[in-house]
C-alpha positions in Angstrom: 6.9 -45.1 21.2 5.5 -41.5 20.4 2.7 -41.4 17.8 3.6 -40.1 14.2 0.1 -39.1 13.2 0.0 -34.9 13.2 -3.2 -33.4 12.7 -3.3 -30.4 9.7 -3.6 -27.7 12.5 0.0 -29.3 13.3 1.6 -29.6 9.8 0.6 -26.1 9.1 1.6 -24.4 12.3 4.6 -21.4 11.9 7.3 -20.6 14.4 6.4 -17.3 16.4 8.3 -14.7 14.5 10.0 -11.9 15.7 10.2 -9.9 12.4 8.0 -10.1 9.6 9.5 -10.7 6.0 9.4 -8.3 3.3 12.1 -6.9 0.4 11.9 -5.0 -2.8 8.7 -3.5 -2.2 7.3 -7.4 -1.4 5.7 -8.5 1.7 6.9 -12.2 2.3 6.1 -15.6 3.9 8.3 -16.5 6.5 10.0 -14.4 9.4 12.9 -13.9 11.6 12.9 -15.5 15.0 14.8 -14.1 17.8 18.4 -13.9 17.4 17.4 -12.5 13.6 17.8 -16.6 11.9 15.4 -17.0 8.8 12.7 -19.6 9.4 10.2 -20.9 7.0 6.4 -20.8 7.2 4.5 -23.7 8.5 7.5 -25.8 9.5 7.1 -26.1 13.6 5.9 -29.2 13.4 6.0 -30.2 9.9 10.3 -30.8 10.0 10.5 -32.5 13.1 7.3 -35.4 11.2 9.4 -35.5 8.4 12.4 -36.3 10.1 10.2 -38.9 12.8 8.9 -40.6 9.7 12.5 -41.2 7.7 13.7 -42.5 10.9 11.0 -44.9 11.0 11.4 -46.0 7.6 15.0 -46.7 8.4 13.9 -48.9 10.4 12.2 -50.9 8.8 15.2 -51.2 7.0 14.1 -49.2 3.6 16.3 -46.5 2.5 15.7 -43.5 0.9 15.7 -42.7 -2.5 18.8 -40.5 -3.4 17.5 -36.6 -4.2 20.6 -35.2 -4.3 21.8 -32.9 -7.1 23.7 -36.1 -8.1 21.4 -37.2 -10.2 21.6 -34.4 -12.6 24.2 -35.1 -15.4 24.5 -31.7 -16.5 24.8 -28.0 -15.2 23.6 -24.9 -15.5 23.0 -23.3 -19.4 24.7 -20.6 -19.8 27.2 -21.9 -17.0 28.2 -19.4 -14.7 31.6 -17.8 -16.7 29.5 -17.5 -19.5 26.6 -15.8 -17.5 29.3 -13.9 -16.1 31.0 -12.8 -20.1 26.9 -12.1 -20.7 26.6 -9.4 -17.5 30.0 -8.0 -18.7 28.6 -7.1 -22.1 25.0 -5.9 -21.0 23.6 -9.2 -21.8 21.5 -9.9 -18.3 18.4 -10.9 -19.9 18.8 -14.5 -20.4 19.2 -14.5 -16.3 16.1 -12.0 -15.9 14.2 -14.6 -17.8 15.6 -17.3 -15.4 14.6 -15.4 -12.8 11.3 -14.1 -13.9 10.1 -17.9 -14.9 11.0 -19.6 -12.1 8.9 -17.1 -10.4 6.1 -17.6 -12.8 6.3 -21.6 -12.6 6.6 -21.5 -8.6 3.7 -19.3 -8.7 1.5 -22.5 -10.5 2.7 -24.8 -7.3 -0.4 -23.1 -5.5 -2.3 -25.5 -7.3 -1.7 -28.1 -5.1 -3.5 -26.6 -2.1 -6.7 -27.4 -4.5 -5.5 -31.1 -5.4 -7.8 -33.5 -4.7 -5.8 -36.1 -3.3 -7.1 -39.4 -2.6 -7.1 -41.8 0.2 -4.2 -43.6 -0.3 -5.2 -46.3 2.4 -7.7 -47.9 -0.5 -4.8 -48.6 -2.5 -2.3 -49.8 -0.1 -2.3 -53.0 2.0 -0.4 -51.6 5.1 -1.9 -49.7 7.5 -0.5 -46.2 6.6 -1.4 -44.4 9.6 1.8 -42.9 11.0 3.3 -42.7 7.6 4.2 -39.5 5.7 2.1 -40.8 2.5 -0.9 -40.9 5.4 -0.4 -37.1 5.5 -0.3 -35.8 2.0 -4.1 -35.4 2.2 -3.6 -33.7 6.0 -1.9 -30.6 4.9 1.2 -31.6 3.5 0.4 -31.1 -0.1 -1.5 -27.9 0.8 1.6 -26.8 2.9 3.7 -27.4 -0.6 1.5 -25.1 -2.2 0.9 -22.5 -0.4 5.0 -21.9 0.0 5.1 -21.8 -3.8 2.0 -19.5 -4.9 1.1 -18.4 -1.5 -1.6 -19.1 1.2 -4.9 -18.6 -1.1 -6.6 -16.7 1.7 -4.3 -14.3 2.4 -3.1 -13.0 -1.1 -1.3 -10.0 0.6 1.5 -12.3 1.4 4.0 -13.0 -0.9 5.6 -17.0 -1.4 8.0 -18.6 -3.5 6.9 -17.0 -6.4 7.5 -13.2 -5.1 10.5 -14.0 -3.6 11.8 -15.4 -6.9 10.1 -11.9 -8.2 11.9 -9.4 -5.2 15.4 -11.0 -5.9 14.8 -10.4 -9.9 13.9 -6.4 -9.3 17.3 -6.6 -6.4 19.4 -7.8 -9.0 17.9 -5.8 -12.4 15.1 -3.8 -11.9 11.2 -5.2 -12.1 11.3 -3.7 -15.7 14.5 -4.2 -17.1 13.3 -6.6 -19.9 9.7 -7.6 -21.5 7.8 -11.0 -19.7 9.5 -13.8 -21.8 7.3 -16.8 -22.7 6.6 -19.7 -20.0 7.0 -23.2 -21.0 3.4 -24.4 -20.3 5.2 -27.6 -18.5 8.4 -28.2 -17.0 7.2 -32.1 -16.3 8.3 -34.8 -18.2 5.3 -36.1 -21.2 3.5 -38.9 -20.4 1.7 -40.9 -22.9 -1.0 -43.1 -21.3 -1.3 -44.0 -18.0 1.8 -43.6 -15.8 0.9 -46.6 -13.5 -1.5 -49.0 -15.0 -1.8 -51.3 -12.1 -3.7 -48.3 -10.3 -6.7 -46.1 -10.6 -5.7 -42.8 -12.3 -6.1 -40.6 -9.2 -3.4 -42.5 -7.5 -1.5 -43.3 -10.3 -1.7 -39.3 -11.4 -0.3 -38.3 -8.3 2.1 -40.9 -8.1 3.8 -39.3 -11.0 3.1 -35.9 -10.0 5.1 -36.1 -6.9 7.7 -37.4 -8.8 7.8 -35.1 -10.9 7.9 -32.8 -8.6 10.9 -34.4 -6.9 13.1 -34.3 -9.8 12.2 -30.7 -10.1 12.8 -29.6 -6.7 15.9 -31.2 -7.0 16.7 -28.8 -10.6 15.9 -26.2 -8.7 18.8 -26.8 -6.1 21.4 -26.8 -8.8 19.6 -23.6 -10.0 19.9 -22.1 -6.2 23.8 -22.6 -6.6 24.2 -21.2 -9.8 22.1 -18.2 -9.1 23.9 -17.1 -5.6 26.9 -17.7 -7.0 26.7 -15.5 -10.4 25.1 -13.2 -7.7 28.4 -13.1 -5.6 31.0 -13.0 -8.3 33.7 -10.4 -7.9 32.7 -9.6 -11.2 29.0 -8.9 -11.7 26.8 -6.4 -10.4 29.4 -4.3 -9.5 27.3 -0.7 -9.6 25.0 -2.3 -6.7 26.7 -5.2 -5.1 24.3 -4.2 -2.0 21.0 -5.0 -3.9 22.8 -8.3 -5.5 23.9 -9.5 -2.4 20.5 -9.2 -0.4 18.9 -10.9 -3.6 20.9 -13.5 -2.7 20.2 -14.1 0.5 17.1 -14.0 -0.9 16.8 -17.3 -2.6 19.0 -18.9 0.3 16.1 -18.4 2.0 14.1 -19.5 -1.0 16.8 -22.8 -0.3 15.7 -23.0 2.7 12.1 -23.7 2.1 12.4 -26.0 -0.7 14.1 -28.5 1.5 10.9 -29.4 3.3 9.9 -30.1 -0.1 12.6 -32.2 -1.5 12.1 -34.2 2.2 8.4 -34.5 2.0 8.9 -35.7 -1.3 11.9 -38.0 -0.8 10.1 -40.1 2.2 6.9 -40.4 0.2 8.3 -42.0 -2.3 10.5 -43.8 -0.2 7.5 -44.9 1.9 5.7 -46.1 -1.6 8.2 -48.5 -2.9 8.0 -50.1 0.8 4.5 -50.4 0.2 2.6 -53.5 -1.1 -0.5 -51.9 -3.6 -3.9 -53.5 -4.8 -4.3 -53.7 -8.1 -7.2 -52.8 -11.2 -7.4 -55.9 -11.6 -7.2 -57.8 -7.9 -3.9 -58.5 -7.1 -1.1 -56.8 -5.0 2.4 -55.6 -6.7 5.6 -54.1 -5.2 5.7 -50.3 -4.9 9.5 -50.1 -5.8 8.2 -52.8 -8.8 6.4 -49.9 -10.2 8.2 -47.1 -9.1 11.5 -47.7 -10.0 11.7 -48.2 -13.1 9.8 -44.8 -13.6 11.7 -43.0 -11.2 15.1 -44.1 -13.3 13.4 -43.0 -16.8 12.3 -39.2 -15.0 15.9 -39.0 -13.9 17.5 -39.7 -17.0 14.9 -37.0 -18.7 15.1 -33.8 -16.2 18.9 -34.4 -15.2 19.9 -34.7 -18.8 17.8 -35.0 -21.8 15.6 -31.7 -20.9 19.0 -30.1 -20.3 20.3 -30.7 -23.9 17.2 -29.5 -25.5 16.9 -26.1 -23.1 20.4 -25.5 -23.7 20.4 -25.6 -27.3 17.2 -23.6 -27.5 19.3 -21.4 -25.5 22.1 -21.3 -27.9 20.4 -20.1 -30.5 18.3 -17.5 -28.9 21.4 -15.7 -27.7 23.5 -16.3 -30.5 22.2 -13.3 -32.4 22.1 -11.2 -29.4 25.9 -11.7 -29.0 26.2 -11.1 -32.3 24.7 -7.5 -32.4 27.8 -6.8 -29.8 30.2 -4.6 -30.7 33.1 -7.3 -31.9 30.1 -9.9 -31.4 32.6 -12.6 -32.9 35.3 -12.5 -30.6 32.9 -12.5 -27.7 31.1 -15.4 -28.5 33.8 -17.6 -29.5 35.2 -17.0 -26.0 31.5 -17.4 -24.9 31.5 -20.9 -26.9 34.9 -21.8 -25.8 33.6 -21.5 -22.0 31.0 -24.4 -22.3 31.7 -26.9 -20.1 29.9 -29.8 -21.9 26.3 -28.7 -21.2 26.2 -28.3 -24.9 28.6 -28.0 -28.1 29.7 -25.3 -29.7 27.5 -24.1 -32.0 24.3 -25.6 -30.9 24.5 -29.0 -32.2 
């Protein structure tokens, strides 16, 4: 049987590229092989583990976690006719801030090429070897964030973040509106230690990765929403050129993240397979720990974070729709188009 340990050199190695990347004035990650097909950075090797380690988890007869946009119990706030009723009245801004923060918060996922991430072999009884939660600290975290914020030595390159950027400026122009605000977290709150059973390096991680997940998993639904409202028969129609390349933009965006949701998926797979050593001696379950954790982050990024963003929403455009010229009519219809995401009238 083929080994399924990968050295970093490995995880981090690119296809050989044909034609470089680059839109909207942005020098990008990634390339065109030959035959002009859009390949992510650093994924030669780092797929084909992913995939060698899911199938070896199979068979061992543990399945993995679902990380489908299933989870998520609600959809996109404004939906996309509203968006739409928004574009038709000069009211892009909502989506230019959309746009502009998920660019800003994809920008923060360099971080993790800096995360100290521990050994996870002290904390786990199996030998972890050929596993992919015996690679996080072997380039696959660092491989995470560098697509999201960029490889920190070469700064000339734009990732996630400038692509998010380039299809913004496509779509609106890089000024059209002022910065809006960032939320300073888009993780769930935790209050104490997310995993008491383990040291708080692993047990930070643990729910960082998670977190991470359920995010990456937002960001699909997001994907949708955004190539769609991009394509609509009815938006953008002075420069359906521009709109249409920033949507093929974040396809290719798409097109990273799923080495993410993957990574992410088989880790914490792997982990509820796993048997762990305890603060205190002993040895508990991984999916004893992690799934009742895993069930509360779902619940609060596929629905409760929803309902509060949405109604935050609500009232920030209310008075903006308002201003409109027959600012009533437009947003009852713009009420009477929500599709349960939140009530009429914000409550």
């Amino acid at each position: 049987m083929p080994s399924l340990t990968y050295s970093s050199d490995q995880l981090l190695a690119s296809h050989p590229y044909a034609k470089s990347h680059s839109a909207a004035g942005y020098n990008l990650h990634g390339g065109f092989v030959a035959g002009g097909k859009y390949q992510s950075p650093r994924t030669l090797h780092r797929w084909p583990a992913v995939l060698a380690w899911q199938g070896q988890l199979a068979d061992q007869g543990w399945p993995l976690i679902d990380a489908s946009a299933d989870l998520l119990k609600r959809g996109n706030y404004p939906n996309l006719a509203q968006q739409a009723l928004l574009l038709k009245h000069g009211l892009g801004q909502s989506f230019w801030n959309a746009l502009t923060i998920t660019g800003v918060i994809e920008a923060q996922g360099q971080a993790l090429c800096d995360y100290p991430a521990p050994h996870w072999q002290d904390v786990i009884v199996q030998d972890i070897t050929e596993t992919c939660t015996g690679h996080l600290e072997k380039g696959l975290l660092w491989a995470h964030g560098a697509d999201e914020g960029g490889d920190p030595d070469h700064p000339e390159v734009g990732a996630h973040d400038a692509m998010w950027f380039a299809a913004r400026d496509l779509a609106f122009g890089k000024d059209a509106f002022p910065l809006p605000e960032v939320p300073e977290s888009i993780s769930r709150p935790q209050e104490g230690p997310p995993f008491p059973h383990l040291p708080d390096q692993f047990g930070g991680l643990l729910a960082l990765l998670m977190n991470v997940l359920m995010i990456e998993i937002r960001a699909e639904a997001f994907f949708s929403f955004s190539i769609d409202l991009l394509r609509h028969p009815a938006t953008f129609l002075d420069h359906k050129k521009d709109a249409e390349l920033a949507a093929s933009m974040i396809e290719r965006i798409r097109i990273d993240e799923a080495i993410h949701v993957a990574y992410l998926q088989t880790t914490i797979s792997e982990m509820r397979s796993f048997t762990f050593k305890t603060l205190t001696g002993g040895t508990v379950q991984g999916a004893e720990m992690i799934d009742p954790f895993w069930a509360e982050l779902v619940r609060w990024h596929g629905q409760t974070q929803f309902d509060e963003n949405a109604k935050r929403a609500r009232a920030n455009l209310e008075p903006l729709i308002l201003d409109l010229t027959e600012g009533g009519q437009v947003l009852r219809e713009f009420d009477a188009l929500t599709d349960g995401a939140i009530s009429a009238g914000g409550s």
